[in-house]
N, C-alpha and C positions, 0 to 999 in steps of 0.2 A: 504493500500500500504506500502510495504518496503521503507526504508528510501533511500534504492541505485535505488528503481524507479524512484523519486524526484528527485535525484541527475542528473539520466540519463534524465528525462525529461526537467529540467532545461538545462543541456546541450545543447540538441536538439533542442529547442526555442533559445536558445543565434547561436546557429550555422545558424540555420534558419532565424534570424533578419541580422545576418550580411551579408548575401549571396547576390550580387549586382542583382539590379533590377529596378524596377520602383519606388519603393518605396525608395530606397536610393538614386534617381538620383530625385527623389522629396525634399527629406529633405534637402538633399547637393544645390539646388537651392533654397528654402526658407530659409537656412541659410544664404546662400552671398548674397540674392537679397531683401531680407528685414531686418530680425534683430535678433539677436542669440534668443530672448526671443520668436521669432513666429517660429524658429525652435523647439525650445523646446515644445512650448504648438501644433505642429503637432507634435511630435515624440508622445504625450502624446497621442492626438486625433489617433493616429496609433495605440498604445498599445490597448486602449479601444476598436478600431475593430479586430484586432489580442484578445483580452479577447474574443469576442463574438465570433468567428470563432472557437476558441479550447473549449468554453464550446457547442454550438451548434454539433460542433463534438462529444463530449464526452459522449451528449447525445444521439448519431445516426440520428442525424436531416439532417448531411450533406451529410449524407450515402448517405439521400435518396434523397436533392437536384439535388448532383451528378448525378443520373438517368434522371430526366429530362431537357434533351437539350436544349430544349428552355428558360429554366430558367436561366441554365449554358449562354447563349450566351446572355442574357440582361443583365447578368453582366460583361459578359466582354467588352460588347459596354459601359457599364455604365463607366467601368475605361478607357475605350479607349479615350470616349467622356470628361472625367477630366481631362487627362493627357493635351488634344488641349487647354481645356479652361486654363489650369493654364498654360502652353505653352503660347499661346497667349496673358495671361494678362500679365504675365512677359515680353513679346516683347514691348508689349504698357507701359511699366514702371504705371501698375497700383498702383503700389505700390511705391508711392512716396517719403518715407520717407527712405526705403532701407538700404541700407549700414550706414546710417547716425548716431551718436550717441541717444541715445532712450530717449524719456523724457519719464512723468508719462501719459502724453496724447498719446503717442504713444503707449502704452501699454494698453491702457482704449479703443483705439480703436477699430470700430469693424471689420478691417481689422486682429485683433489680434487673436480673439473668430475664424475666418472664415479661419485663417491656421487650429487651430485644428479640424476644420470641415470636412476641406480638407484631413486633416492625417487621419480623421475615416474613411471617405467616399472612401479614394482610397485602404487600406486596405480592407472593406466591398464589391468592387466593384473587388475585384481579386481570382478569382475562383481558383488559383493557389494555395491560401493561406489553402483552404478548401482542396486540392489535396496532401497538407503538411500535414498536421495535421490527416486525414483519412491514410492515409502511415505509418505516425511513432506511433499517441495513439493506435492504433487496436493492439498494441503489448504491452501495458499499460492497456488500459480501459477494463475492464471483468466484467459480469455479475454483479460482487456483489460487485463494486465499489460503495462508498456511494455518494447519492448527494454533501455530503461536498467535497468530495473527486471531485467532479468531477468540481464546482465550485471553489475551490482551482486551478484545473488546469489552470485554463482557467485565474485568477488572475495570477498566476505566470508567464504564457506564455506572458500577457500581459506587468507586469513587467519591465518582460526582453527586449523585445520592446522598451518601453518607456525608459527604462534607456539606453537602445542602442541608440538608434534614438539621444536622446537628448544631449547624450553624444558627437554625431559626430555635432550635431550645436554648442555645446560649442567649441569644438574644434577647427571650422572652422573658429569662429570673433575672436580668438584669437589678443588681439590689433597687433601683428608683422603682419597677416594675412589680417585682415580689412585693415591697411593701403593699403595693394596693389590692393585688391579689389578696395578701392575707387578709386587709379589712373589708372582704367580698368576698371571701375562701366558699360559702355555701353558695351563693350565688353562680360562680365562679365555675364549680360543679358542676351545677344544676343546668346550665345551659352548656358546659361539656357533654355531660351526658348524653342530654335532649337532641344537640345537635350530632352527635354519633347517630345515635338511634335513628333519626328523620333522618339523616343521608342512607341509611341503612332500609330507610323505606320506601325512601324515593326509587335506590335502585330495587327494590325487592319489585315496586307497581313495574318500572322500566323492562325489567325481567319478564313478567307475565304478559307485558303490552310486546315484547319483541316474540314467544312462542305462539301467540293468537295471531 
């Protein structure tokens, strides 16, 4: 590959991570509802399913996913079904420690590992992500792309993710920011929650209106 492929593909990924969706209305609720360090290790857990989504593409794997229907739609019940659970345990303040300043036990938790779980899992579970990536590589990936070549993508694509993502939870406990969260901590929730759940609805109606 040309080094202005690189260039153009690296673009394409950073354009693609920043475009609002469920995924950024995930991160932005794990940042203010638990703690800038379990936004960060989901932005990370997002990059790693965003890597496997653009190396699986690169390979024609997701070509072929894409075809069948039925497979396509147990993933998107699958992100449907994540979006209600982390909706709902953010309503129930599962996460108890939140907005609160972090110790080393708060970090050692395993509330900590099960954001970046969540950040792979809701990546991995979004057929949209595969619907990206089969659109813009098919103009990139050719025949005689090397495996490096095509495991490099799929690294950089991830990258860029991960350093997006994580960059918008540092942003968000910024201390002038955390302060106000904390004097709105239920509120704060409450339409975290809400707004999981409803995007979680919206694609669930969008689902049914594409199989009719």
């Amino acid at each position: 590959m040309q080094t202005l492929d690189w260039v153009q593909i690296g673009f394409i990924c950073f354009l693609g991570a920043m475009s609002p969706g469920p995924s950024l209305a995930f991160m932005v609720s794990v940042a203010v509802t638990r703690a800038k360090y379990h936004g960060v290790v989901a932005g990370i857990g997002h990059g790693i399913g965003i890597s496997l989504w653009a190396f699986i593409t690169a390979l024609g794997i997701a070509q072929i996913l894409m075809t069948v229907s039925a497979l396509m739609s147990i993933f998107q019940l699958g992100g449907i079904f994540l979006l209600i659970y982390i909706g709902v345990q953010t309503l129930r303040h599962k996460y108890e420690f939140g907005l609160y300043v972090e110790t080393n036990s708060n970090i050692r938790s395993m509330i900590f590992l099960k954001s970046g779980v969540e950040g792979f899992l809701l990546a991995l579970f979004n057929p949209k992500i595969a619907v990206f990536f089969i659109a813009i590589f098919s103009q990139f990936v050719r025949p005689d792309t090397t495996f490096i070549d095509t495991i490099l993508i799929g690294v950089l694509a991830g990258l860029i993710d991960a350093a997006w993502y994580s960059s918008v939870a540092v942003l968000l406990t910024r201390r002038s920011l955390v302060s106000r969260f904390q004097a709105q901590e239920s509120l704060v929730r409450g339409c975290s929650g809400a707004l999981l759940i409803g995007i979680a609805f919206i694609l669930g109606v969008k689902a049914i209106l594409d199989l009719t």
